[in-house]
C-alpha positions as CSV (number, residue, x, y, z in Angstrom):
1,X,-11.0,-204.4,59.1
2,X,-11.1,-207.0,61.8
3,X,-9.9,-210.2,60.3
4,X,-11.9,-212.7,62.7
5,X,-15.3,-210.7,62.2
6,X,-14.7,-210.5,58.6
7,X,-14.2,-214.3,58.6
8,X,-17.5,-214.8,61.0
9,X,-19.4,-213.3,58.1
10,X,-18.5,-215.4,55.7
11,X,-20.4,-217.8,57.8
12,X,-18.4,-220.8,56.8
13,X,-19.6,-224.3,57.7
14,X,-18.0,-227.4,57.7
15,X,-18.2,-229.3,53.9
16,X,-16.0,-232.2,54.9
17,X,-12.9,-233.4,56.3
18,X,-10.1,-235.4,54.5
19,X,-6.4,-236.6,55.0
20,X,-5.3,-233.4,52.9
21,X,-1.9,-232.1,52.7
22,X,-1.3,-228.0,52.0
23,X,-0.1,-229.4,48.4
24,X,-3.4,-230.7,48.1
25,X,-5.3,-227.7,49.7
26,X,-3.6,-225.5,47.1
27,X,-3.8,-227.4,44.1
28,X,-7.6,-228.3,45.1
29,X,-8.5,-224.6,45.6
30,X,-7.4,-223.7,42.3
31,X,-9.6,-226.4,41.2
32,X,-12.6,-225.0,42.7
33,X,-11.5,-221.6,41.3
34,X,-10.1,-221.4,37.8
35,X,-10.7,-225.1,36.7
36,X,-13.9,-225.1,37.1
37,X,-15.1,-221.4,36.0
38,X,-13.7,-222.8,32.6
39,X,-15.8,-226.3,33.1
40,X,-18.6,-224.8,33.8
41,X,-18.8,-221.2,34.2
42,X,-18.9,-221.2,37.9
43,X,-15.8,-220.6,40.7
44,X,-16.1,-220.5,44.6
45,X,-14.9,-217.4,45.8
46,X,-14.7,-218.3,49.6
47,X,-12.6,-221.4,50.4
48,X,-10.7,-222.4,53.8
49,X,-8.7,-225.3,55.0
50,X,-8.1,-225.9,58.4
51,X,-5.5,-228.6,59.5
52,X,-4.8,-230.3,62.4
53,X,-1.7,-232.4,61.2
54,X,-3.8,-235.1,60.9
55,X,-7.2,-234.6,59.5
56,X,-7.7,-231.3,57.0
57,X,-11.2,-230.2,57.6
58,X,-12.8,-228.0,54.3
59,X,-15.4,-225.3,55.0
60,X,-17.3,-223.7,52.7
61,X,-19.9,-220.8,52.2
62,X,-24.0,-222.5,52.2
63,X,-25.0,-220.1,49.2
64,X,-22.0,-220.7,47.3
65,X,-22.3,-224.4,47.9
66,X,-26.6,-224.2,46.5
67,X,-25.1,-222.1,43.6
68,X,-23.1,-224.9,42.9
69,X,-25.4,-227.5,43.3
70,X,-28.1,-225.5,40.9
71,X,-25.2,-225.3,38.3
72,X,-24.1,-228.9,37.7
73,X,-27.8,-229.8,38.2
74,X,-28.7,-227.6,35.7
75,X,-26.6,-228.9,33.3
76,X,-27.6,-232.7,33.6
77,X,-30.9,-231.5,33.2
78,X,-30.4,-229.5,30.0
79,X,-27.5,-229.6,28.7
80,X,-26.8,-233.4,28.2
81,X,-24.4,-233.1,25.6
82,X,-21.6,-230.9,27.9
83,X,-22.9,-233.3,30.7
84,X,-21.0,-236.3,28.8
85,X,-18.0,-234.1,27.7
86,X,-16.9,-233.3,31.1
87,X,-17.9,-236.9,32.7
88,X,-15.7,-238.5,29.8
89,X,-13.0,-236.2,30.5
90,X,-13.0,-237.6,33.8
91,X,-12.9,-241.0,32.2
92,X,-9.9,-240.2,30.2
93,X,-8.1,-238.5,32.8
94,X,-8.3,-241.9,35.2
95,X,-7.4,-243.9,32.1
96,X,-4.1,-241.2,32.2
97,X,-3.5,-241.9,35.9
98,X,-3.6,-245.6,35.9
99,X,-0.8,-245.4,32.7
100,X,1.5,-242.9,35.4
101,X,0.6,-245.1,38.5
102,X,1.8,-248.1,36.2
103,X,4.8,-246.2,34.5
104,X,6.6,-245.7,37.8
105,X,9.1,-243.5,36.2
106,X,12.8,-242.8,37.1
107,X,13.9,-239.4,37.8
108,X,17.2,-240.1,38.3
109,X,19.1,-239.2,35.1
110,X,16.4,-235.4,34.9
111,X,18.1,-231.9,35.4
112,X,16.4,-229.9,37.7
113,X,14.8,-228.0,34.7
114,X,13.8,-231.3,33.4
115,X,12.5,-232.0,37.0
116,X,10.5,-228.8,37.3
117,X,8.8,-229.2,34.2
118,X,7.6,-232.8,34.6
119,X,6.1,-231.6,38.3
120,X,4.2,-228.4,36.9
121,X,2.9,-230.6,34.2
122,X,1.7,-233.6,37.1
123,X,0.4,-230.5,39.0
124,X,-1.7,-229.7,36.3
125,X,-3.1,-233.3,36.1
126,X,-3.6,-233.6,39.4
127,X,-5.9,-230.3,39.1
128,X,-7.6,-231.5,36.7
129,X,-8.4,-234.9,37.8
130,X,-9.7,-233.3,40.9
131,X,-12.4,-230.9,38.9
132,X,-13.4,-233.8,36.4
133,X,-12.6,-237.0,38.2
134,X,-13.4,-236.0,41.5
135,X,-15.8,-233.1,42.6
136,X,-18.0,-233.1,39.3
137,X,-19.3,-237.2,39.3
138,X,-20.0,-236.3,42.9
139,X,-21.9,-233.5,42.9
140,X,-23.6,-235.3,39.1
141,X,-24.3,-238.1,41.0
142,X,-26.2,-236.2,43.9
143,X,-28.1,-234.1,41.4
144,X,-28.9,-237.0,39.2
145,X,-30.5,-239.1,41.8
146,X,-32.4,-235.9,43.1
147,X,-33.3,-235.6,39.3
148,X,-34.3,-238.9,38.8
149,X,-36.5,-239.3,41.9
150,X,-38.7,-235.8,40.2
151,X,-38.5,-237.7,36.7
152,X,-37.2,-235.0,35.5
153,X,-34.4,-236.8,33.6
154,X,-34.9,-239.6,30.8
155,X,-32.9,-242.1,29.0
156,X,-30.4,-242.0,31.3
157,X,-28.5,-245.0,31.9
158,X,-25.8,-244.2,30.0
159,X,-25.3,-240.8,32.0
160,X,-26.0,-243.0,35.0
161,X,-23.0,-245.5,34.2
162,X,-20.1,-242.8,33.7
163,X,-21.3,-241.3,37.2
164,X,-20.6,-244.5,38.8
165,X,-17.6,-245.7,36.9
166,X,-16.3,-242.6,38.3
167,X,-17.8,-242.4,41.4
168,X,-16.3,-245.9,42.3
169,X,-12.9,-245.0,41.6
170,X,-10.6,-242.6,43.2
171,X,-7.1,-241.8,42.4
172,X,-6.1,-238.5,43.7
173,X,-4.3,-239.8,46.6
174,X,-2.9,-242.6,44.7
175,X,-1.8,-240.0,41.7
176,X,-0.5,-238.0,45.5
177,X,1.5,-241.1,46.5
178,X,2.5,-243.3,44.0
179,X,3.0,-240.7,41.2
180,X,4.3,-237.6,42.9
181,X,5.8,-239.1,45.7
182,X,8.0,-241.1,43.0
183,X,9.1,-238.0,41.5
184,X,9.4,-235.6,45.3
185,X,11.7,-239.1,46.4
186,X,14.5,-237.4,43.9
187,X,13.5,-233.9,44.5
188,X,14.2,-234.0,48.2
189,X,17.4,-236.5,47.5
190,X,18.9,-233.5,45.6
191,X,17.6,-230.6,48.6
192,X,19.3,-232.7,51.0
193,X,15.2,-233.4,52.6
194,X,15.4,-236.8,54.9
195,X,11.6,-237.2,54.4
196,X,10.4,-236.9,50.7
197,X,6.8,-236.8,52.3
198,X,7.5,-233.5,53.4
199,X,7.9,-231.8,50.4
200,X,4.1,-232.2,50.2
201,X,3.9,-229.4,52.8
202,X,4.9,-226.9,50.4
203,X,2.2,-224.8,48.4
204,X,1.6,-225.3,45.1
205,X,3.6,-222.4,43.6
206,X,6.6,-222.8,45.9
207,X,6.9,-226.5,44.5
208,X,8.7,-225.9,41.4
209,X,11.3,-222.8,42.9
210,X,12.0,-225.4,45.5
211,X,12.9,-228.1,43.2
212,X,15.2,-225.2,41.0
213,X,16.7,-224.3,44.4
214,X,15.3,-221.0,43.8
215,X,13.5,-220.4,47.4
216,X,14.8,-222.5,50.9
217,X,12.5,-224.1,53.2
218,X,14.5,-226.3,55.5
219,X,13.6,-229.5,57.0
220,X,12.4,-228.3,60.5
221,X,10.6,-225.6,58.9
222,X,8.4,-227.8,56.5
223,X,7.6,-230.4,58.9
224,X,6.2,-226.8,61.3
225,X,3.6,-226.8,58.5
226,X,1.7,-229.9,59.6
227,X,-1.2,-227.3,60.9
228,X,-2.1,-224.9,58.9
229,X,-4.9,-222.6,57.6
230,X,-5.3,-222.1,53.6
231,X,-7.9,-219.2,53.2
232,X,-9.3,-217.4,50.4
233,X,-12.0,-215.1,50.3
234,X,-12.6,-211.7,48.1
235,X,-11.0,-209.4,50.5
236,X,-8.3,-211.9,52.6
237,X,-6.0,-214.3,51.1
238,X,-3.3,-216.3,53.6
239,X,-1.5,-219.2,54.1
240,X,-0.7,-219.5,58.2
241,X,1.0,-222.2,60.1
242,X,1.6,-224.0,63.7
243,X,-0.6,-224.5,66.3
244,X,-1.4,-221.0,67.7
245,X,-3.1,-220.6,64.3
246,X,-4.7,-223.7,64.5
247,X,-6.5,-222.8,67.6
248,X,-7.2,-219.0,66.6
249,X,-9.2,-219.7,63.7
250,X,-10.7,-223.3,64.9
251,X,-12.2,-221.5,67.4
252,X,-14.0,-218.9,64.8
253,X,-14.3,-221.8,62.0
254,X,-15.1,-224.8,64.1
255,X,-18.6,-225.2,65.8
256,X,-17.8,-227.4,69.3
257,X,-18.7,-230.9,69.4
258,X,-20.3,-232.3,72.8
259,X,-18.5,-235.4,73.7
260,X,-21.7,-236.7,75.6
261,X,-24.1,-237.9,73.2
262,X,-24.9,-241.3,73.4
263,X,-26.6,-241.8,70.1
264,X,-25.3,-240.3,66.4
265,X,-27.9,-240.0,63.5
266,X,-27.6,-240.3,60.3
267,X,-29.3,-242.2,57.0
268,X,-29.9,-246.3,55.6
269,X,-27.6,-246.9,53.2
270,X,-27.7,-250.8,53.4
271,X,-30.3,-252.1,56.6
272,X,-29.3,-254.2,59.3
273,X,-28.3,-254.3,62.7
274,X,-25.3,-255.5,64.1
275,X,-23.2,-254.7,67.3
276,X,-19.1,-254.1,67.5
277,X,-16.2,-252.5,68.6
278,X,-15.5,-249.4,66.7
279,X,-12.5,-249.1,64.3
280,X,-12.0,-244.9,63.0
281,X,-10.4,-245.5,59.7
282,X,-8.7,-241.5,58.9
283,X,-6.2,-242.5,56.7
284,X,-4.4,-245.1,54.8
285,X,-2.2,-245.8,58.0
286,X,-5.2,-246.9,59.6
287,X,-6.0,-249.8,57.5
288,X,-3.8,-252.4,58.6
289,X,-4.7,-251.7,61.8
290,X,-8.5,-253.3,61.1
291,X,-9.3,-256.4,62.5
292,X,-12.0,-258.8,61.1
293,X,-15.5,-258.1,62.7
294,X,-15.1,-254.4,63.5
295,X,-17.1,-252.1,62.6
296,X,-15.7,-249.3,60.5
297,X,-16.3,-245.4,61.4
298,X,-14.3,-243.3,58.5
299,X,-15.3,-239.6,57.5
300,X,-15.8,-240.8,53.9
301,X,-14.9,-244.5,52.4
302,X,-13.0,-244.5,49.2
303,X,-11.5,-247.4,47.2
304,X,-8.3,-247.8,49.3
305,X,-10.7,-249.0,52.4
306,X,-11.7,-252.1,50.5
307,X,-9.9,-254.4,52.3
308,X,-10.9,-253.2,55.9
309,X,-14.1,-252.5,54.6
310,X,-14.5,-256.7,53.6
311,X,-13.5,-257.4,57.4
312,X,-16.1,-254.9,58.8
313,X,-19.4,-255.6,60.4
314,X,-20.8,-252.1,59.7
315,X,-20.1,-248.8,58.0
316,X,-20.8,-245.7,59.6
317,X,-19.6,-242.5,57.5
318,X,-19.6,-238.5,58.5
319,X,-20.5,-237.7,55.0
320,X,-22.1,-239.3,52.2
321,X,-24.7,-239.5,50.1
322,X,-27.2,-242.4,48.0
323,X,-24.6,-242.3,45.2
324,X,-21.4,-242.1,47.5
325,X,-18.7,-244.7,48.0
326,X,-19.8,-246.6,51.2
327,X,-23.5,-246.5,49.5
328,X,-22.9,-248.4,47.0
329,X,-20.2,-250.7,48.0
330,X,-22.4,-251.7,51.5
331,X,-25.1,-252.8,48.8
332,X,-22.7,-254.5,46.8
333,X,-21.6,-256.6,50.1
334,X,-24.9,-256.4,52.0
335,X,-23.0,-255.1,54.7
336,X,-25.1,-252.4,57.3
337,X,-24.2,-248.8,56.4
338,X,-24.9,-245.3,57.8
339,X,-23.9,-242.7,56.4
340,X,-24.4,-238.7,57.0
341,X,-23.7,-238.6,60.4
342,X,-21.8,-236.0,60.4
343,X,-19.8,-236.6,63.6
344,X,-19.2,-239.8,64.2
345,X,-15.4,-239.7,63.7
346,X,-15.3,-237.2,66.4
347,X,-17.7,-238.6,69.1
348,X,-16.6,-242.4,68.4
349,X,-12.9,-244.0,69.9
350,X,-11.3,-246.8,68.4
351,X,-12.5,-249.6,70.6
352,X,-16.0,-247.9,71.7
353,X,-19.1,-251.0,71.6
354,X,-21.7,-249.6,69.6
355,X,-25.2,-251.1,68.1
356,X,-25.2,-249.8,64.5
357,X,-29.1,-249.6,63.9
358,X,-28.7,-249.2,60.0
359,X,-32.8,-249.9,59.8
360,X,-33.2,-246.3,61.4
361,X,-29.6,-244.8,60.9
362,X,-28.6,-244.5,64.5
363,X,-25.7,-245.8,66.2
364,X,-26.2,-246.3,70.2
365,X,-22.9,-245.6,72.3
366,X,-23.1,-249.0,74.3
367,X,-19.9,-248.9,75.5
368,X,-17.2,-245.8,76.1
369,X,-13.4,-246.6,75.9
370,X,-11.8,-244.1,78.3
């Protein structure tokens, strides 16, 4: 079997693109596979994560994607009763989170039993506040509003509520950073690791045989892990690292982006029209790098962008839909937003002058910084 043609067929598209680490990659992808066959009866069976170092994007199969859609739609439709079960779980599993993120517990005086066990138990949070925190509200919320617009859904504001509360809030990375990243601090102290944030290069079922001293991955070699591919489909299953991989299956995987265009489309979120200098917000790094007056460009806003997003003049977004983030936060601060564009991370520099037309969802180049 040749790998790359079998991987062509797949036809994978691009679903989104995130600041994800291969911790995150693994534990999601067991999200999207056994988590949420036992939410809902329905698992992805073709998942693949191609990182740069810097940006992980996440391509999925179109059909699998519809199936998905059709599923959670189906149940807000019919099934109202497991429709508030899982959105509540959600609920309660932020309510958990903020308790943890609060806690900031001391490691210090665990064995590395005692260690293990408390990580395979915040692995299994951080799974399931993925599934019911994360991916379900979103993909509620798109179906809801789709529902909604058909009338096709009644006495809903109560359904309409959770989706938001839960939509508006989101604590994987902090759970990532402030609640395993207190506990990997004393992991990598003991492994003799300089940089605790590399232990969030390891995969999901190495993490607990590392913290035991069971397997050895040495400094240099995590840190080579940066780039990466996480596949899994029903006949190939791999992890691969370092740049030669990058570019092998980025070239199968990843459709090419013309650098030329001098207007991006995309959809009103919140009208306007406002001209600035273009700030790309990737990842929590970025942030304090905004200045008052730019306009934002991210992939996807989230909570943690609240203070550059305050200070901008404009949101544009790759992803998003009515219900997302940057939606409902630019009509909270009447500030212009476009979102679904796609690419505007990729064709936009930090610094580029741009006339964000959120009254017909384009942004105009005016201005290229070389």
């Amino acid at each position: 079997m040749n790998e790359l043609n079998y991987i062509n067929k797949i036809k994978f598209k691009l679903f989104l693109r995130r600041e994800l680490s291969l911790l995150a990659t693994s534990v999601v992808i067991l999200g999207y596979t056994k988590e949420l066959k036992k939410a809902i009866n329905f698992s992805f069976e073709n998942i693949c994560y191609l990182s740069n170092g810097e940006i992980t994007s996440s391509l999925r199969n179109e059909a699998e994607l519809k199936q998905y859609s059709e599923t959670v739609s189906e149940i807000i439709e019919n099934n109202r009763s497991k429709c508030n079960v899982l959105l509540n779980k959600g609920i309660k599993l932020n309510n958990a989170v903020w308790r943890l993120i609060k806690a900031k517990n001391n490691y210090h005086s665990y064995s590395n039993q005692e260690l293990s066990r408390e990580t395979n138990k915040l692995l299994n949070i951080y799974i399931k506040l993925f599934v019911f925190a994360t991916i379900i509200p979103y993909e509620a919320g798109l179906a809801f509003n789709n529902l909604k617009g058909k009338n096709k859904i009644k006495n809903y504001l109560n359904l309409e509520n959770k989706i938001s509360q839960l939509r508006l809030v989101s604590l994987y990375s902090a759970f990532e950073e402030k609640v395993l990243g207190n506990l990997f601090k004393e992991a990598a102290k003991r492994q003799k690791i300089k940089n605790y944030r590399l232990l969030f290069n390891l995969e999901y079922y190495e993490v607990s045989k590392f913290i035991l001293g069971n397997i050895t991955i040495t400094e240099p070699e995590l840190k080579a892990r940066a780039k990466f591919i996480n596949l899994l489909t029903p006949k190939i299953r791999f992890i691969k690292f370092g740049e030669n991989n990058y570019q092998k299956y980025s070239k199968v995987l990843l459709p090419a982006i013309t650098k030329k265009l001098k207007v991006i489309s995309g959809k009103t979120a919140y009208p306007g029209k406002v001209k600035g200098r273009v700030r790309i917000l990737l990842s929590r790094q970025d942030i304090s790098k905004f200045v008052k007056g730019e306009i934002l460009v991210t992939v996807s806003s989230n909570p943690e962008f609240m203070s550059a997003i305050k200070k901008s003049k404009a949101i544009i977004a790759d992803e998003g839909g009515i219900a997302c983030h940057a939606a409902i936060i630019s009509r909270e601060f009447k500030i212009p937003c476009i979102i679904g564009t796609k690419i505007a991370t990729q064709i936009l520099k930090n610094g580029d002058l741009v006339e964000a037309d959120a009254d017909k969802g384009i942004v105009r180049i005016l201005e290229s910084k070389i």
